[in-house]
C-alpha positions as CSV (number, residue, x, y, z in Angstrom):
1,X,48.9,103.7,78.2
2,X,50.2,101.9,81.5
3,X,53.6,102.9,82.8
4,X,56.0,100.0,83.5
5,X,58.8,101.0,86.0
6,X,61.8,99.0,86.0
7,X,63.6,98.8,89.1
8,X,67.5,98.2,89.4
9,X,66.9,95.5,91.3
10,X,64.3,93.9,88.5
11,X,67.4,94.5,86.1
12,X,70.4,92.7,88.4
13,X,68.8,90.3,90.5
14,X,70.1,89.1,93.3
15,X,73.4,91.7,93.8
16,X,71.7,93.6,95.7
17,X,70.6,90.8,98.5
18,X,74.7,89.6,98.7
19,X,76.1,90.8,101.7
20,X,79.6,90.3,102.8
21,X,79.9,90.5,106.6
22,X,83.1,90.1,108.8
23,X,83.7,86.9,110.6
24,X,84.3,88.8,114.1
25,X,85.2,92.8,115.4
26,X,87.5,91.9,118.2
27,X,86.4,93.7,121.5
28,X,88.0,96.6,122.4
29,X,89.1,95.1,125.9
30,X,90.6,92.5,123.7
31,X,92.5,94.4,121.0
32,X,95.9,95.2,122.5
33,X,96.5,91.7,123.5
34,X,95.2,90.0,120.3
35,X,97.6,92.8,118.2
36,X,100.7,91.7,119.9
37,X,99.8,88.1,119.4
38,X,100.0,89.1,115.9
39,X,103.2,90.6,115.6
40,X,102.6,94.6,116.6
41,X,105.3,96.1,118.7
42,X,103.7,96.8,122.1
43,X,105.8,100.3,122.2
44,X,103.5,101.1,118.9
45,X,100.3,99.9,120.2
46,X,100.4,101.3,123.7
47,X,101.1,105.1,122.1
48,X,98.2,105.4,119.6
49,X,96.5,107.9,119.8
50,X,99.2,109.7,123.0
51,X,102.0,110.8,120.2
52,X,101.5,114.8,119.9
53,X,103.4,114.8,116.5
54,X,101.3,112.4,115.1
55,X,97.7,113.7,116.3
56,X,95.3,113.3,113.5
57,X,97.5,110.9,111.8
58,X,97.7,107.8,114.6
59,X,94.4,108.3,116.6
60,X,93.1,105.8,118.6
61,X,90.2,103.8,117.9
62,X,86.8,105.0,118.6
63,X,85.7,105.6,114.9
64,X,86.7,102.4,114.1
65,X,84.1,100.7,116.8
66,X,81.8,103.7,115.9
67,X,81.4,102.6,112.7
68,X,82.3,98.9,111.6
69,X,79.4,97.6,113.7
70,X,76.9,99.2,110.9
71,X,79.4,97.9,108.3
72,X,77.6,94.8,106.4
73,X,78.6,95.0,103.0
74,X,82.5,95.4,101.9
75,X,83.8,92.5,100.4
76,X,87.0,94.0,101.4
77,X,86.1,92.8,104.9
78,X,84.1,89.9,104.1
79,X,85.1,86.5,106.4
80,X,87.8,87.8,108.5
81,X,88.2,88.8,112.1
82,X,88.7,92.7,112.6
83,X,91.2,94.1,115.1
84,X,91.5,97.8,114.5
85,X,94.5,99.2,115.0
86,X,94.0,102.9,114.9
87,X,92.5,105.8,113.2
88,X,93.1,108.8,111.0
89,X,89.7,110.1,110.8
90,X,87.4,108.1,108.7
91,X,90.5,106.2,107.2
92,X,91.9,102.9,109.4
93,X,94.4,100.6,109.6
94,X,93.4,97.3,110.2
95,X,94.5,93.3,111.2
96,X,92.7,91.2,109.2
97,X,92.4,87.0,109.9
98,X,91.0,84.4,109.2
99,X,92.3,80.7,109.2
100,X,93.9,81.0,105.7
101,X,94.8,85.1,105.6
102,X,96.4,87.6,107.8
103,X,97.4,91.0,107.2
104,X,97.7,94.6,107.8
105,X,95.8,96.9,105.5
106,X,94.3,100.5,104.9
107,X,90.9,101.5,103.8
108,X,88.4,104.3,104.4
109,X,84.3,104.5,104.6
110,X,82.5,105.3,102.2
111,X,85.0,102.9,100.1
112,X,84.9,98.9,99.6
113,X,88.7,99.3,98.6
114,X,92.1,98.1,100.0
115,X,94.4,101.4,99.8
116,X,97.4,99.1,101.1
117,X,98.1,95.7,102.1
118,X,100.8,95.7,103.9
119,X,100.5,92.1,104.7
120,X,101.9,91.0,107.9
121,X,105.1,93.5,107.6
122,X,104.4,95.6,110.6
123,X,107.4,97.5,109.9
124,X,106.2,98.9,106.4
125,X,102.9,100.1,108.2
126,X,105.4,102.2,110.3
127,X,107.5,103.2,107.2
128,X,104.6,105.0,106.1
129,X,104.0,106.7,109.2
130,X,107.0,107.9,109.9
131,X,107.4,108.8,105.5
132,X,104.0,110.6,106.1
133,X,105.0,112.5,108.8
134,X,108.4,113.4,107.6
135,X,106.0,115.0,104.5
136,X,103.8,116.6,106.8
137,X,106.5,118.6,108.9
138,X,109.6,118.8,107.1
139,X,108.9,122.5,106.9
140,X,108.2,123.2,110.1
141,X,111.6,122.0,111.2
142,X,111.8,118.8,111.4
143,X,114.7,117.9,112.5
144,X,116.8,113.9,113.1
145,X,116.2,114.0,116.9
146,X,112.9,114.6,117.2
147,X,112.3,112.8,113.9
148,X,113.9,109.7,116.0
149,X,111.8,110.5,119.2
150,X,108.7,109.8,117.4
151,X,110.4,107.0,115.5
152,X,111.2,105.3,119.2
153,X,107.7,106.0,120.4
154,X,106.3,103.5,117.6
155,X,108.7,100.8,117.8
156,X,110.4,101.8,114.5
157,X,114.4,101.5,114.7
158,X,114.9,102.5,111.7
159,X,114.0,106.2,112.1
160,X,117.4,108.1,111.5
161,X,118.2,105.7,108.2
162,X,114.7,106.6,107.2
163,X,115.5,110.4,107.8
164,X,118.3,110.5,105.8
165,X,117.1,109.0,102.8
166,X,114.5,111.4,102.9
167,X,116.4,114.3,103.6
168,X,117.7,115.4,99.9
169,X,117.4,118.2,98.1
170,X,113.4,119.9,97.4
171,X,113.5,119.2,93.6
172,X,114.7,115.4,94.1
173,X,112.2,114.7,96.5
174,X,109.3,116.3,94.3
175,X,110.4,114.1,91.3
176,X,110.5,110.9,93.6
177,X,107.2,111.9,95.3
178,X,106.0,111.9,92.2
179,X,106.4,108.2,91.7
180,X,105.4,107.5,95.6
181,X,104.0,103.8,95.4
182,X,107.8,102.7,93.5
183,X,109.8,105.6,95.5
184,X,108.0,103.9,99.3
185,X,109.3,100.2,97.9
186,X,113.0,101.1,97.7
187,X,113.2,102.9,100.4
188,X,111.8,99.8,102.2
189,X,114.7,97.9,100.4
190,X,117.2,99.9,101.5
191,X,116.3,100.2,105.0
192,X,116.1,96.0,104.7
193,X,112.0,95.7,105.3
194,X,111.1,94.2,102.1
């Protein structure tokens, strides 16, 4: 009795020869000034990666131009021009744009998924920097100053509003942290960025 092997491919024909490319990775040499063309406060984009509270959170860019090169099949990508805008390890925040789209968004290798679009709002892409690293460092004192230092360093003037919404009692902030996605989107409403 012959075998007959049936392939994945024989099964779904065709899926597997779709490949969704980006239109263009903007050079590195070009990145800074097509970002501020776009919106991106120059105070933010001149200290990625240079912000000593935010190491491993704001890197700069390397992985990104590493990597996306060899990238040839995320739809999340597919048709638009690519300006990275920084690191945090093998995650990345990105400009996307084409002549109909343009926005801000998160995603990681290994993952042909949008995390979070924050369209072309750069201000809620440095609401969740400065949210994450109020999480990260609340207990290692964390105080308003330097809270507002960092704040300053990206551009984001609404640092010490942003620190005292988030500086209420343990158990409320568990409970809210709880419902992050809805907790992030009023805070963004109070501090007038949505």
């Amino acid at each position: 009795m012959n075998e007959v092997i049936i392939s994945q491919q024989d099964i779904i024909p065709h899926t597997s020869n779709i490949t969704y490319n980006m239109n263009k990775l903007i050079p590195i040499d070009k990145r800074e000034s097509k970002l501020l063309e776009f919106g991106a406060p120059k105070s933010f984009i001149e200290n990625i990666g240079k912000i000593s509270e935010l190491k491993f959170r704001v890197e700069k860019v390397d992985g990104a131009y590493f990597y996306f090169p060899t990238i040839t099949n995320y739809k999340i990508l597919s048709g638009l021009n690519i300006i990275p805008i920084y690191d945090e390890g093998e995650s990345f925040r990105v400009f996307g744009y084409n002549e109909t789209i343009q926005k801000i968004f998160h995603f990681e290798l290994e993952n042909d998924e949008i995390y979070t679009d924050y369209g072309t709002n750069w201000n809620l892409l440095l609401l969740d920097i400065m949210f994450q690293y109020f999480n990260d460092d609340i207990e290692n004192g964390l105080d308003i100053v330097k809270f507002k230092t960092v704040g300053e360093k990206l551009g984001f003037d609404k640092s010490e509003a942003l620190y005292k919404l988030l500086d209420i009692p343990v158990e409320e902030y568990n409970e809210k942290y709880n419902e992050i996605d809805s907790w992030r989107n009023e805070l963004a409403k109070k501090l007038k960025i949505l």
